[in-house]
DRENPA-3360 file (N, C-alpha, C; in nm, 2 decimals, always signed):
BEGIN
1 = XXXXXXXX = +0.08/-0.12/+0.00/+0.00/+0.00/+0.00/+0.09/+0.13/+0.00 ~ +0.20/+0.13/+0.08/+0.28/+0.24/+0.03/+0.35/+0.26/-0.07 ~ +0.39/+0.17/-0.15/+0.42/+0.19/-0.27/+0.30/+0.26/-0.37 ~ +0.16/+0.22/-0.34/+0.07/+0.29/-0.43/+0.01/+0.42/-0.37 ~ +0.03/+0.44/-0.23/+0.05/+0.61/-0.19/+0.14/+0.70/-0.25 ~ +0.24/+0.64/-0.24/+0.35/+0.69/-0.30/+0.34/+0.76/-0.46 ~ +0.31/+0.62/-0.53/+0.29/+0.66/-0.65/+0.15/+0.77/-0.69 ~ +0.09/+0.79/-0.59/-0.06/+0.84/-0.62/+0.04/+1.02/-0.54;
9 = XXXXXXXX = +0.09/+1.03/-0.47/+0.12/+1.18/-0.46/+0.26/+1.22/-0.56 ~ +0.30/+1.11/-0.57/+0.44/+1.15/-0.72/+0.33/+1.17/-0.83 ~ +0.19/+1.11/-0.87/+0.14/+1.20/-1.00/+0.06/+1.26/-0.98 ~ +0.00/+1.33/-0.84/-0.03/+1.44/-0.81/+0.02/+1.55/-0.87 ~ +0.17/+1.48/-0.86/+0.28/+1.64/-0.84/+0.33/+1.64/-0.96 ~ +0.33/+1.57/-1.04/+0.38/+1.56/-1.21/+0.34/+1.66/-1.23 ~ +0.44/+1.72/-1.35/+0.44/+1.83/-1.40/+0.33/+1.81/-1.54 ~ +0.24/+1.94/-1.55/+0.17/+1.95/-1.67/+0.22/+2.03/-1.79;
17 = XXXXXXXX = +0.31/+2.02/-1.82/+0.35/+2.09/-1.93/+0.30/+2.16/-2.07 ~ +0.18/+2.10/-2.10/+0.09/+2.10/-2.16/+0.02/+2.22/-2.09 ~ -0.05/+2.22/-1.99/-0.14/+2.32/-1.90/-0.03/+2.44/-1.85 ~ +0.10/+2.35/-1.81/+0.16/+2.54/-1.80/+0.20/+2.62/-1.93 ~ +0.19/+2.55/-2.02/+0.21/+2.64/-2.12/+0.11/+2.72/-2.20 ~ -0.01/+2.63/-2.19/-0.08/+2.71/-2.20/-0.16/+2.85/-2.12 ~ -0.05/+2.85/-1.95/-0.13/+2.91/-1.91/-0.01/+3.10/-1.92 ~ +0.08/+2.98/-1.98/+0.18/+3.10/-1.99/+0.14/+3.18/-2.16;
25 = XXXXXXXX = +0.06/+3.08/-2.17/+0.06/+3.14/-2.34/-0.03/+3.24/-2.33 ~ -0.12/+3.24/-2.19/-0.22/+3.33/-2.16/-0.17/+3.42/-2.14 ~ -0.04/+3.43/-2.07/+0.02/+3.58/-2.03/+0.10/+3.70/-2.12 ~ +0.16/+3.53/-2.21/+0.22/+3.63/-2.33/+0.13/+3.73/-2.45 ~ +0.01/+3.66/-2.47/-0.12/+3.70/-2.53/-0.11/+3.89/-2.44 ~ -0.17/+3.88/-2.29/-0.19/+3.98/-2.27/-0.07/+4.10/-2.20 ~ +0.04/+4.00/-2.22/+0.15/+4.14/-2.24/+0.13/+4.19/-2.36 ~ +0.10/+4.10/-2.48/+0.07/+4.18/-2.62/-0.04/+4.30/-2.61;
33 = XXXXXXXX = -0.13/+4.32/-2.50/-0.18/+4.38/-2.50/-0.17/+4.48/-2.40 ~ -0.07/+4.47/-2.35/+0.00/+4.60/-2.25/+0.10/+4.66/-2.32 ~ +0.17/+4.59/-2.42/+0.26/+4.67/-2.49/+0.19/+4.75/-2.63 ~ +0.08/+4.66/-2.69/+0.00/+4.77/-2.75/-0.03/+4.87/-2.71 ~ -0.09/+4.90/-2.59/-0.19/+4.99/-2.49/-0.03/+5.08/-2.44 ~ +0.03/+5.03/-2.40/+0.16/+5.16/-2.42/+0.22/+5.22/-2.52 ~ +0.20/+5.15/-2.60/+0.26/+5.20/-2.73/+0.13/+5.35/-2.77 ~ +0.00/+5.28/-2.76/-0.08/+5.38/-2.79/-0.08/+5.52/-2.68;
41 = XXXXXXXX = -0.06/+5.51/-2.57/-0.09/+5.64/-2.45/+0.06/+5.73/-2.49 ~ +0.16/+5.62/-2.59/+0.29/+5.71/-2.61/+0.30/+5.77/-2.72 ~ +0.18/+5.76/-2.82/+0.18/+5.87/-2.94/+0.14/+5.79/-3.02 ~ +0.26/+5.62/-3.00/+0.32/+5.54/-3.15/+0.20/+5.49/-3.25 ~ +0.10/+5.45/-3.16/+0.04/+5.38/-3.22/-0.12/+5.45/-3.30 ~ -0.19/+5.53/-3.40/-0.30/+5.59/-3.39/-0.40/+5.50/-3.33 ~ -0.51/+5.55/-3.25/-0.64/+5.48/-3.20/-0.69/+5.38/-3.28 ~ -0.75/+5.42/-3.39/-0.82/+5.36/-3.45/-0.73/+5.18/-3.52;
49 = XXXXXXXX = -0.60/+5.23/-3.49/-0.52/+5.10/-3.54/-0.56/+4.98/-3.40 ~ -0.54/+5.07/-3.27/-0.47/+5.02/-3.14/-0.63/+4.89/-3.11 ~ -0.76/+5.00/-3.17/-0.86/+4.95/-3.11/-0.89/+4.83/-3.19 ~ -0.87/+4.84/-3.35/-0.85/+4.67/-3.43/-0.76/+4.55/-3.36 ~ -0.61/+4.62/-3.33/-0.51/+4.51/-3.32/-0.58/+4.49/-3.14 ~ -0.63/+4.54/-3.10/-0.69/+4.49/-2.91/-0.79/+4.40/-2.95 ~ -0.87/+4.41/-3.02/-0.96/+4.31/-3.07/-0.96/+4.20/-3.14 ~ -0.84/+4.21/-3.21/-0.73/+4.06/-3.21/-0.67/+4.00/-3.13;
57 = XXXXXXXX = -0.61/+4.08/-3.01/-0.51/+4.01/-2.93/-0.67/+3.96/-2.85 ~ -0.76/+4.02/-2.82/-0.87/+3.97/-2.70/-0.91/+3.85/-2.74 ~ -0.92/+3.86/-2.90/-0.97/+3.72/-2.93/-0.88/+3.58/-2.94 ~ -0.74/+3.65/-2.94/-0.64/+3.54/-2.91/-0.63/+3.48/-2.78 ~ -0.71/+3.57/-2.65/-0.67/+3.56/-2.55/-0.74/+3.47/-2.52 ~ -0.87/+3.50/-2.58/-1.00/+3.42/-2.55/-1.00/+3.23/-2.59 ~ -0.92/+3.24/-2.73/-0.87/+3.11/-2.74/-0.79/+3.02/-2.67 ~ -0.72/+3.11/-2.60/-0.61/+3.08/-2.52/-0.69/+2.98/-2.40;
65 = XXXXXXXX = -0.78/+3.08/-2.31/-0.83/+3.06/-2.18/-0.93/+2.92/-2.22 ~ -0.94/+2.92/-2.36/-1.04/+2.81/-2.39/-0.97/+2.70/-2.37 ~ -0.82/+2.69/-2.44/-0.73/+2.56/-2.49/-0.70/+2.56/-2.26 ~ -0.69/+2.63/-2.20/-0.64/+2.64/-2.08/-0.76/+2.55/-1.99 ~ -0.88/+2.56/-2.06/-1.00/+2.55/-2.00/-1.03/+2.36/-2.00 ~ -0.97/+2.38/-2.09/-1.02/+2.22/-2.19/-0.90/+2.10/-2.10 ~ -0.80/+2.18/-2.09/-0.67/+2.18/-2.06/-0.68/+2.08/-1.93 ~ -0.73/+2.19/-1.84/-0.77/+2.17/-1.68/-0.85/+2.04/-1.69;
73 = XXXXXXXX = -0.99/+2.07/-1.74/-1.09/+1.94/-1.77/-1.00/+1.84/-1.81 ~ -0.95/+1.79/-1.89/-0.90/+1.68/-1.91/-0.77/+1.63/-1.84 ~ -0.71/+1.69/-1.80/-0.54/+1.67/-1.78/-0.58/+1.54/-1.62 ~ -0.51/+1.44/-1.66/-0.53/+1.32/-1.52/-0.47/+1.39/-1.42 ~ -0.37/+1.46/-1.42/-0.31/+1.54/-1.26/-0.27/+1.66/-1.24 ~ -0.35/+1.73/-1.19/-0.32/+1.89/-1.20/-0.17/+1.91/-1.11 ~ -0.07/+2.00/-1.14/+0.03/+2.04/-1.03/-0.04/+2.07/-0.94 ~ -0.12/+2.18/-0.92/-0.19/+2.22/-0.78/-0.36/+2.21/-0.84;
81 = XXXXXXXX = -0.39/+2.29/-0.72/-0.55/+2.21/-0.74/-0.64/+2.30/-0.90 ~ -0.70/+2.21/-0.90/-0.77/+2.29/-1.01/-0.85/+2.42/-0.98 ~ -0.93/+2.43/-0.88/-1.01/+2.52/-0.88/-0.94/+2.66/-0.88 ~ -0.83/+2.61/-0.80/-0.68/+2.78/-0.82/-0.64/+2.80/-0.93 ~ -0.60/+2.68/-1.00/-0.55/+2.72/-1.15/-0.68/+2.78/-1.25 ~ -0.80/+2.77/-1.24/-0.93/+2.80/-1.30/-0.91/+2.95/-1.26 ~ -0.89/+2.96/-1.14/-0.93/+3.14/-1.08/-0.77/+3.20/-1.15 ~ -0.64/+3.12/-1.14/-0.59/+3.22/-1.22/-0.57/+3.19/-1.37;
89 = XXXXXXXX = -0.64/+3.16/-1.47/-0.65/+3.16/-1.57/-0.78/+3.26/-1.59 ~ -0.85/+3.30/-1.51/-1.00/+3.34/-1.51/-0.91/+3.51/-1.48 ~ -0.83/+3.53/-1.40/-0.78/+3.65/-1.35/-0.70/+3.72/-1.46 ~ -0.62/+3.60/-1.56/-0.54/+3.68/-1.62/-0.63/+3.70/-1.72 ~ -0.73/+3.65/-1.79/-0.84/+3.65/-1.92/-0.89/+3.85/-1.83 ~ -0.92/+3.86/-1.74/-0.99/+3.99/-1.65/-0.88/+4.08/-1.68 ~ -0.78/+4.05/-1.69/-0.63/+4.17/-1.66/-0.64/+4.19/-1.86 ~ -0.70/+4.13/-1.93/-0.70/+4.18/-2.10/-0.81/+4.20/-2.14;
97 = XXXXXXXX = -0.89/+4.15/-2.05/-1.04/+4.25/-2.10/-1.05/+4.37/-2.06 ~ -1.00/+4.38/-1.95/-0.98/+4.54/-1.85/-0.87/+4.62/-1.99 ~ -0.81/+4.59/-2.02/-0.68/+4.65/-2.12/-0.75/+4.68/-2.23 ~ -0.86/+4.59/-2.28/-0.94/+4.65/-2.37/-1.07/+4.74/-2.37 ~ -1.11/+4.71/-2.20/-1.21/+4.85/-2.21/-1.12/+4.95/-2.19 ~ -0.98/+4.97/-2.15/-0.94/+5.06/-2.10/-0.89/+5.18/-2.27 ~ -0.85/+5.09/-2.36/-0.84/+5.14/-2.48/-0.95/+5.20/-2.55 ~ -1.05/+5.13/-2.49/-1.21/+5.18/-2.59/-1.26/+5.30/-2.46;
105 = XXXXXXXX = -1.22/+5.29/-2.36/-1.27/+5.42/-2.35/-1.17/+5.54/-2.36 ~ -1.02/+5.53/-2.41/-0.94/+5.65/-2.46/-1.01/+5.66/-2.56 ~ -1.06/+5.59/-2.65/-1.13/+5.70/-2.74/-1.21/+5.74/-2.74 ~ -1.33/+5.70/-2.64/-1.45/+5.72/-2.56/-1.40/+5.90/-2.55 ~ -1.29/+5.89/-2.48/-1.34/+5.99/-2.41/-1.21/+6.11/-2.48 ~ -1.18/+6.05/-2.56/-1.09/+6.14/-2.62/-1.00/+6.21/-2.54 ~ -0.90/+6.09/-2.46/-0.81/+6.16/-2.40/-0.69/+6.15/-2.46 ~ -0.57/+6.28/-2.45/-0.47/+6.23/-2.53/-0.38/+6.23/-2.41;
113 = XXXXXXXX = -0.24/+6.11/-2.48/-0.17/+6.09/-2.44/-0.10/+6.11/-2.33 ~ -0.08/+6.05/-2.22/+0.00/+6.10/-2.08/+0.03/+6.03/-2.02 ~ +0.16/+6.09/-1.96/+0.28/+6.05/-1.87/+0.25/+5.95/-1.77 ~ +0.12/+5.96/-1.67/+0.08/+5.92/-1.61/+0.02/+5.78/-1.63 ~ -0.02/+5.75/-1.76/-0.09/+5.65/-1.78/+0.03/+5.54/-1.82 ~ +0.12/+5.60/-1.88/+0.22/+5.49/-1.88/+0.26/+5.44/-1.81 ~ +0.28/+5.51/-1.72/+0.35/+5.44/-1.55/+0.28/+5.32/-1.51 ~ +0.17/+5.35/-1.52/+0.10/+5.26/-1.50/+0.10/+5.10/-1.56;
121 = XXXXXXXX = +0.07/+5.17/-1.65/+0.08/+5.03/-1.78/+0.29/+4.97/-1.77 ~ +0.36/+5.06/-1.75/+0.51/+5.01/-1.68/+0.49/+4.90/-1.58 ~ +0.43/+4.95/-1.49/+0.43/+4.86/-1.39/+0.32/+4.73/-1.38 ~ +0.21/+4.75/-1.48/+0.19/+4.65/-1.50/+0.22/+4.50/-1.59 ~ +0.33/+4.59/-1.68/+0.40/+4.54/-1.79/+0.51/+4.43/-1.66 ~ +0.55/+4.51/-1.55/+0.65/+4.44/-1.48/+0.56/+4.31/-1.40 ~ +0.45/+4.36/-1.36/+0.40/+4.28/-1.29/+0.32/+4.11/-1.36 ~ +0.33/+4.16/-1.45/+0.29/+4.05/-1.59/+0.39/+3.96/-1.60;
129 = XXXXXXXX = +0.52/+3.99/-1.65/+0.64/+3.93/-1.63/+0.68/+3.83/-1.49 ~ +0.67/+3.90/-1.36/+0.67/+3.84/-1.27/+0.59/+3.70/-1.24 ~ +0.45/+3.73/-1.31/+0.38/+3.64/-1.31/+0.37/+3.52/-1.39 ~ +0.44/+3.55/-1.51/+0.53/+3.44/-1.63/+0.60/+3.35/-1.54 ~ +0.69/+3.42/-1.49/+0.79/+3.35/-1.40/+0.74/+3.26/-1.27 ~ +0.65/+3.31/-1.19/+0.54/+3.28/-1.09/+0.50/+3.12/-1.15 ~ +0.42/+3.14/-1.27/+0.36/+3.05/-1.34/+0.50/+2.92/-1.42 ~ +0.55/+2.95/-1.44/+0.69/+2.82/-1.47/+0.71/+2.76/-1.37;
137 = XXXXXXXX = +0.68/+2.78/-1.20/+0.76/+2.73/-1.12/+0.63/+2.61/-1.06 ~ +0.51/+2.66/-1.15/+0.41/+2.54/-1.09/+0.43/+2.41/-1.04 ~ +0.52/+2.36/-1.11/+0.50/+2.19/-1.12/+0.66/+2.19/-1.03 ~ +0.71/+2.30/-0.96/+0.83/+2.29/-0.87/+0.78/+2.31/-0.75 ~ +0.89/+2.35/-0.66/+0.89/+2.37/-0.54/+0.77/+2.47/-0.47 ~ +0.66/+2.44/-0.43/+0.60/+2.52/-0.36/+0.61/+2.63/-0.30 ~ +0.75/+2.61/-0.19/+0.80/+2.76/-0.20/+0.84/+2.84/-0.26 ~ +0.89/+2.81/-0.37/+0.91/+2.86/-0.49/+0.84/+2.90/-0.56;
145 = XXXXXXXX = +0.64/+2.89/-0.56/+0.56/+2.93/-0.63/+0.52/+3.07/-0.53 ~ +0.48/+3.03/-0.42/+0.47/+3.15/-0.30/+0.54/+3.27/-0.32 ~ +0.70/+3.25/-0.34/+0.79/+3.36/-0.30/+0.74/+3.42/-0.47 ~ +0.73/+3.33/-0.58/+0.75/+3.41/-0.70/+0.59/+3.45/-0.69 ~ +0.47/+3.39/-0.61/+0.38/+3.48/-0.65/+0.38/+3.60/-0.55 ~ +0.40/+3.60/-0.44/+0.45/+3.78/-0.39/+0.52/+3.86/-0.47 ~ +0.59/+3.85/-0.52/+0.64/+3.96/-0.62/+0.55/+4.02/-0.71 ~ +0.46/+3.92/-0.75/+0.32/+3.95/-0.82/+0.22/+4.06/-0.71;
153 = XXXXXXXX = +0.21/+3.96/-0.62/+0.11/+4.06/-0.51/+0.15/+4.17/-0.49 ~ +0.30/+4.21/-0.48/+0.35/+4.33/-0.40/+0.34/+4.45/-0.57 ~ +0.31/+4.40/-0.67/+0.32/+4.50/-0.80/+0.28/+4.68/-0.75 ~ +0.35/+4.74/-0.85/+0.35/+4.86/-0.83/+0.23/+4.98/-0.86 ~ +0.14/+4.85/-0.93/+0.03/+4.91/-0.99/-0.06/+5.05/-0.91 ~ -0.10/+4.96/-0.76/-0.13/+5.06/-0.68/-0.12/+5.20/-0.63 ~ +0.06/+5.11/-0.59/+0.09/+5.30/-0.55/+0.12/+5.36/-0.66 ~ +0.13/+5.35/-0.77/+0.15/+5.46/-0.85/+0.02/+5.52/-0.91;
161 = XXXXXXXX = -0.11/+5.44/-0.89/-0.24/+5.47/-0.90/-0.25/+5.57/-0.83 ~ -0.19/+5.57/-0.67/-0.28/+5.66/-0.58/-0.16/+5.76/-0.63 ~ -0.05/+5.81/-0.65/+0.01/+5.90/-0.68/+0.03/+5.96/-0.80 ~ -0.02/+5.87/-0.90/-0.09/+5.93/-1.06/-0.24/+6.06/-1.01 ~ -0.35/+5.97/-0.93/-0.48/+6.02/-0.88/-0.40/+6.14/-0.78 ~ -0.33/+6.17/-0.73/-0.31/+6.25/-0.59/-0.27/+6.41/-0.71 ~ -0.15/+6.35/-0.80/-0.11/+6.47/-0.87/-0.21/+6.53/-1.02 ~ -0.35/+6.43/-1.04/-0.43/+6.46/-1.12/-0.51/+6.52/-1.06;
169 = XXXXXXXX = -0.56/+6.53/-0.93/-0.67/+6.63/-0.86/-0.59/+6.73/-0.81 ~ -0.43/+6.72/-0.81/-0.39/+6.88/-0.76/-0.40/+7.03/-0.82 ~ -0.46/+6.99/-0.92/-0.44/+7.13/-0.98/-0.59/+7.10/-1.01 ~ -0.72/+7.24/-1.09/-0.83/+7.27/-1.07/-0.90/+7.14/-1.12 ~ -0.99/+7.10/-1.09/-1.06/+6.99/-1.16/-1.17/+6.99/-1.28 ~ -1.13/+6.91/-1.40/-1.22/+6.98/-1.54/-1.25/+6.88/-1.55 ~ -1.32/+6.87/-1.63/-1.35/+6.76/-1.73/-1.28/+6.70/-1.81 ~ -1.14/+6.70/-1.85/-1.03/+6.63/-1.89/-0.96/+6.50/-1.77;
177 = XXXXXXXX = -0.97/+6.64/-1.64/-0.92/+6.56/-1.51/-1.02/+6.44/-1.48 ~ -1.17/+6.45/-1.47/-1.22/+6.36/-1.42/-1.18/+6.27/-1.55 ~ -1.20/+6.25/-1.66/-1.19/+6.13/-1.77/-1.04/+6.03/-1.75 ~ -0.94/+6.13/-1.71/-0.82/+6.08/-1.67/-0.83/+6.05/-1.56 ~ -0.90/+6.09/-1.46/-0.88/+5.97/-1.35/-0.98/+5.81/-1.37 ~ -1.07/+5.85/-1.46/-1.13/+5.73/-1.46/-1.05/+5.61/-1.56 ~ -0.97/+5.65/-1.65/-0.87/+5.59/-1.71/-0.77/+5.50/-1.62 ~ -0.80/+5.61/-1.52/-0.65/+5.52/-1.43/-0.72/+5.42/-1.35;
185 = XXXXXXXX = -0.86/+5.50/-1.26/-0.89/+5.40/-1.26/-0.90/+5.25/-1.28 ~ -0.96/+5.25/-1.41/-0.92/+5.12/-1.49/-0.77/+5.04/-1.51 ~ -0.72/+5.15/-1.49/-0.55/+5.06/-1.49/-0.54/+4.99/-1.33 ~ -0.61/+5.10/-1.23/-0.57/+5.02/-1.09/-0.64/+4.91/-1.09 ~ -0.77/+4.87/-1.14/-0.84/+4.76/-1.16/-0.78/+4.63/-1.22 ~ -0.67/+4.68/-1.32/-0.59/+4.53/-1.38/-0.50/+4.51/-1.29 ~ -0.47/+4.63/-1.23/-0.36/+4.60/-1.08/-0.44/+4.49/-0.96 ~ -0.56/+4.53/-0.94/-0.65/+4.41/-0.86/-0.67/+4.28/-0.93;
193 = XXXXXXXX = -0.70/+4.27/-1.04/-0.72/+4.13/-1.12/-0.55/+4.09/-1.12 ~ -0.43/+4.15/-1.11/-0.30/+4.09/-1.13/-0.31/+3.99/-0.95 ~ -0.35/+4.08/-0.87/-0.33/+4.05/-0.73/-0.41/+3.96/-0.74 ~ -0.53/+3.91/-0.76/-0.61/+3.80/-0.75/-0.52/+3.68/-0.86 ~ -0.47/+3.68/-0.94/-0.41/+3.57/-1.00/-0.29/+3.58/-0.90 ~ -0.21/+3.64/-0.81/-0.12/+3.61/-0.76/-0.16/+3.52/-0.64 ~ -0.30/+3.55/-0.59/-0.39/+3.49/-0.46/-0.37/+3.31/-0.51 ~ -0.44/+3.30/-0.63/-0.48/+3.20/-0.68/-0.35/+3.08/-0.67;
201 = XXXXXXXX = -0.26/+3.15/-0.68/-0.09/+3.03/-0.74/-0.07/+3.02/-0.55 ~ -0.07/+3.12/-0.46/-0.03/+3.10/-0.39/-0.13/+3.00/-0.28 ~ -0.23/+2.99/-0.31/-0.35/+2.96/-0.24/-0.35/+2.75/-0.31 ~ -0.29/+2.81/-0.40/-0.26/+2.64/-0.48/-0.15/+2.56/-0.42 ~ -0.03/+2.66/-0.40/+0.10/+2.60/-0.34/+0.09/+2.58/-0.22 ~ +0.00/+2.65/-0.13/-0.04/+2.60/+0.02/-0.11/+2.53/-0.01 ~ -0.18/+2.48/-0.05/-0.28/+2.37/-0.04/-0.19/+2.23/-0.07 ~ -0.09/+2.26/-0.21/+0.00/+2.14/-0.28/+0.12/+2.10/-0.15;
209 = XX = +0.17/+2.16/-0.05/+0.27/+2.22/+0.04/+0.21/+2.08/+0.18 ~ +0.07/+2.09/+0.18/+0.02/+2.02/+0.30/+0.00/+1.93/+0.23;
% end
């Protein structure tokens, strides 16, 4: 009997290679869509191009979370549990729909270009990355998923939100100001969907850990 315990928590822990790739393919999909979405708030890209090529990458995304979806359902042994890897596959698909309402309402609202919004989109660019890395270490060390997913949790999205918002209400408030803060808004919102995929990996590794 202990040889078939044994063997039943060594394919627990088997690596899915198949399912982390696809979940990484999820991420690379929606850095395409943070590096579009900066490209656009920095001049390079005209709107009307940014809002076609977002509606390609959304729909690549969407393929993605499908093959991820199918992925989960079938695969005989998840590295950690499934219902975590569901919420962060579900978190990152949220962090590229948010990128694409966030593009359709610059032209909503006809805001141009600013300093402020990049930052943003910088640090979520970083926090994306981290979470690539986060995601490779599934089918490893547990602590190893934890430490890489705090670096995700701790992203910079936040504070640079409240100090984008602090230096946008300093001076008189117009109707350009309110449209820009609701912009950012939206960017601190992918900063919360980044933190919930970082909940998700760590909430899997404690659970894989016991």
């Amino acid at each position: 009997m202990g040889f078939f315990r044994s063997l039943g928590r060594a394919l627990t822990r088997r690596p899915d290679a198949e399912l982390v790739g696809a979940l990484r393919e999820q991420v690379a999909v929606t850095v395409e869509g943070v590096d579009l979405t900066l490209a656009l708030v920095n001049g390079e890209v005209p709107i009307a191009d940014a809002r076609q090529r977002m509606r390609e990458i959304e729909h690549r995304g969407d393929e993605c979370r499908h093959t991820t979806v199918n992925r989960l359902s079938s695969a005989f042994a998840n590295p950690i549990d499934r219902e975590d890897l569901f919420r962060l596959s579900r978190s990152i698909d949220d962090v590229l729909d948010n990128l694409h309402d966030f593009v359709r309402e610059l032209d909503l609202f006809a805001v141009q270009p600013h300093p402020l919004l990049a930052g943003l989109l910088t640090a979520i660019r970083e926090a994306l990355d981290d979470l690539d890395v986060a995601i490779s270490t599934i089918a490893e060390d547990p602590l190893r998923i934890r430490r890489a997913s705090l670096a995700v949790r701790k992203n910079e999205v936040r504070r640079r939100y409240q100090e984008a918002v602090a230096e946008t209400l300093s001076g008189p408030v117009t109707p350009e100001t309110l449209k820009l803060r609701e912009l950012l808004r939206r960017l601190d919102v992918v900063g919360l969907r980044l933190g919930e995929a970082a909940d998700a990996l760590a909430d899997g590794a404690m659970k894989r850990s016991h």
